[in-house]
Structures are given as C-alpha cells and as structure tokens.
C-alpha positions, 0 to 999 in steps of 0.5 A: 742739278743744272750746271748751266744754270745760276739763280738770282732771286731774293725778297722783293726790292732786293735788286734782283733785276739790277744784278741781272743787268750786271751779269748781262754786262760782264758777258753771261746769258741771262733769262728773266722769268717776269718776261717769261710768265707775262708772255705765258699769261697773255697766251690763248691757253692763259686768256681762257684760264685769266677769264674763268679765274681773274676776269677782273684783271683783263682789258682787251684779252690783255692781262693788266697785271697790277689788277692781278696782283692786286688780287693774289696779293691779298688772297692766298687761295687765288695766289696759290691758284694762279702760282699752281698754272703758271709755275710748270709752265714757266719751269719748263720753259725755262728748262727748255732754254737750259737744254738748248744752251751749254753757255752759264746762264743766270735766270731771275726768278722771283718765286724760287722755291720749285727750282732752287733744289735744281740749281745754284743759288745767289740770293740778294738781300737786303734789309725790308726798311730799304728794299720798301724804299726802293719799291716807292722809288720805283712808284709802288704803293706801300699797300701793294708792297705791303701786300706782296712782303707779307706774301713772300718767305722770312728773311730766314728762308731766303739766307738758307737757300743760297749764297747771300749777297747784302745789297744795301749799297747799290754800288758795291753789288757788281763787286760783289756778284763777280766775287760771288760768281768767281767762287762758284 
C-alpha cells in the first residue's frame, strides 16, 4: 500500500473534484487522474490508437471527448476496450508521481477499481436524485448521465471501498474531509 497516497473517488457527481479542491486548499498535493488521461489520450501513441478504434471522436488529431463518451458510454465492449489502453497508463503515471514525492498526496480518480487495493480510500457520496442535479447544473444531458450512472458500480460497491463521506450539503464537505483526513 502507498502511504502517500489517499484517493478521492465515488459515483459521478458526487463532488469528487470539489473535494480536491478543498484538499489543495488545506495545503496537500493533489493529482487529478482526468488530466492525466486526457494528455495520454491526445499523445501520438493514443492518436494512432483513437484512429483505429474511435476514429468518430477525433477532430484535428484532438480527441473530442464528449463524442468519446458518447460512444463507451453506451458500448460496454468499447468502454472496456478503451478502460483496457488507457488504465495502465494512467496507473503508472500516477505511480510515478507517487515515487518522486514523500508529500501525502490526494489523487481524484474516477474509475478506481485497479487502484483502491494499493491505497487509502475516501469515497464521496451522495444520493443519485442529487449527484443527477448536479450533473445538469453543470450542463450535461440527462441521457449522458444516464448512460455513465448505469456504467459505473451500485451504491453497495462504492460504501465498501472505503471511508465514506455523504456529500448532500456542499457546505458541510470541507468539514467533513478534515475529520476524515485527521483520522487517517
């Protein structure tokens, strides 16, 4: 287990990335994993790769990732096409970062099921009617949401993976993440 190293993760809309931006504040490292893997999908290696499996979400040699999403979103068989590429890089970029730093670091990682064994866990969470709410504040369509709720695990799954905090009430999370992060 990486002790340096503390995830954030949870269901979609669960205030994954206001929570890294609380943890950045209080003074810790922080690595999120989505800019990660969008500057390993836009690389010459990932361009080749997009061309021969997701030509349709290409413009320019850029990757346009709503049109990505679009399509693994609802194709399990290209979501796992795409998760089985992209994860080991990302995973050993991340990895790297952890090896080059003694400071505790907190990495947001949408998909954590390749990495949870290794370390800590925070999980937000909060209820679906509310992390849908949030997702069509931010301008998402509920047909997307939809499509990427259904492709992510139960609610069973994300409370046994770690520490839970409930993130219904935005102004009771930073509260929350210092009690959390004092315990660990």
């Amino acid at each position: 287990m990486y002790k340096n190293g503390i995830i954030l993760t949870g269901p979609i809309g669960s205030g994954k990335s206001e929570a890294l931006s609380i943890v950045s504040r209080l003074g810790y490292k922080t690595v999120d994993l989505d800019i990660i893997s969008n500057n390993i999908l836009n690389s010459k290696d990932s361009i080749d790769f997009l061309k021969t499996n997701f030509l349709d979400c290409l413009e320019n040699d850029k990757v346009v990732r709503t049109k990505l999403a679009n399509i693994v979103f609802q194709d399990k068989e290209k979501l796992q096409l795409l998760e089985t590429y992209l994860h080991p890089k990302v995973q050993s970029q991340m990895l790297d970062i952890l090896s080059n730093s003694d400071q505790l670091t907190f990495i947001e990682v949408s998909a954590p099921k390749n990495v949870i064994d290794m370390f800590k866990t925070i999980v937000l969470w909060s209820p679906e009617k509310v992390r849908i709410e949030r997702l069509i504040d931010r301008g998402m369509d509920l047909e997307d949401i939809t499509n990427r709720i259904n492709n992510q695990p139960d609610d069973k799954w994300w409370h046994s993976i770690g520490t839970v905090i409930n993130n219904d009430v935005k102004e009771d999370l930073e509260g929350e993440l210092k009690k959390v992060i004092e315990s660990m």
